[in-house]
N, C-alpha and C positions, 0 to 999 in steps of 0.2 A: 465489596463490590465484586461482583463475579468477572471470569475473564470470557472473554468473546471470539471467535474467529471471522475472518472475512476474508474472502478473495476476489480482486478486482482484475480484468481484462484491463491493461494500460497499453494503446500505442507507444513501442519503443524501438526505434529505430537503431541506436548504438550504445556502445559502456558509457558514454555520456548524460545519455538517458535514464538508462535504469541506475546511475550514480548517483545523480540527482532525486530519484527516488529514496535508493540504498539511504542517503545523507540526510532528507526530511523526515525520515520514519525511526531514524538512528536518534535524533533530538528529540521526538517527538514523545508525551510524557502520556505514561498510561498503555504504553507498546512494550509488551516482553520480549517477542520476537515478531520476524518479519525472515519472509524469502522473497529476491526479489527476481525471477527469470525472466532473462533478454530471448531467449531462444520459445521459451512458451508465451510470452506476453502476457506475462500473471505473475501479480502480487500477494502473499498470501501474509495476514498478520493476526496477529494474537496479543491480547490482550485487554485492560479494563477500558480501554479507549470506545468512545461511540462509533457507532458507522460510519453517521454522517463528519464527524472530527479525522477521520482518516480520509473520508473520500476527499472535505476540502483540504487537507495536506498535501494529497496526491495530486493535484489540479491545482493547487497553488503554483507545482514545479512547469506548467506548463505545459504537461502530458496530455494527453486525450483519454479521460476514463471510459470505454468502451461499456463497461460494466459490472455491476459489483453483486455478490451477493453474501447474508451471514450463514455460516458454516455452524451445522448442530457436532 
């Protein structure tokens, strides 16, 4: 299975935010990497994970996904 990139706009208000992010993407299986910035409000992750398996992980935490797109 090939790997994928994606970068998602998430409202993040504080370290507790993008923590909660940082922590669901960290468990989250089929994710090699992940950045997750408080100061740009964007998430950016890589890996064999679907889109949509990352959007509902990131929205599970409660965040607001602003929006996402996959990255060539």
């Amino acid at each position: 299975m090939s790997e994928h990139s994606y970068k998602f706009n998430v409202k993040m208000t504080c370290g507790g935010c993008s923590g909660a992010v940082t922590r669901v993407l960290a468990k989250a299986e089929g994710v090699s990497s992940y950045d997750v910035s408080l100061e740009k409000q964007e998430v950016l992750v890589t890996g064999t994970i679907s889109y949509d398996d990352v959007y509902a992980k990131i929205a599970k935490t409660g965040k607001q996904v602003i929006s996402g797109e996959t990255l060539e």
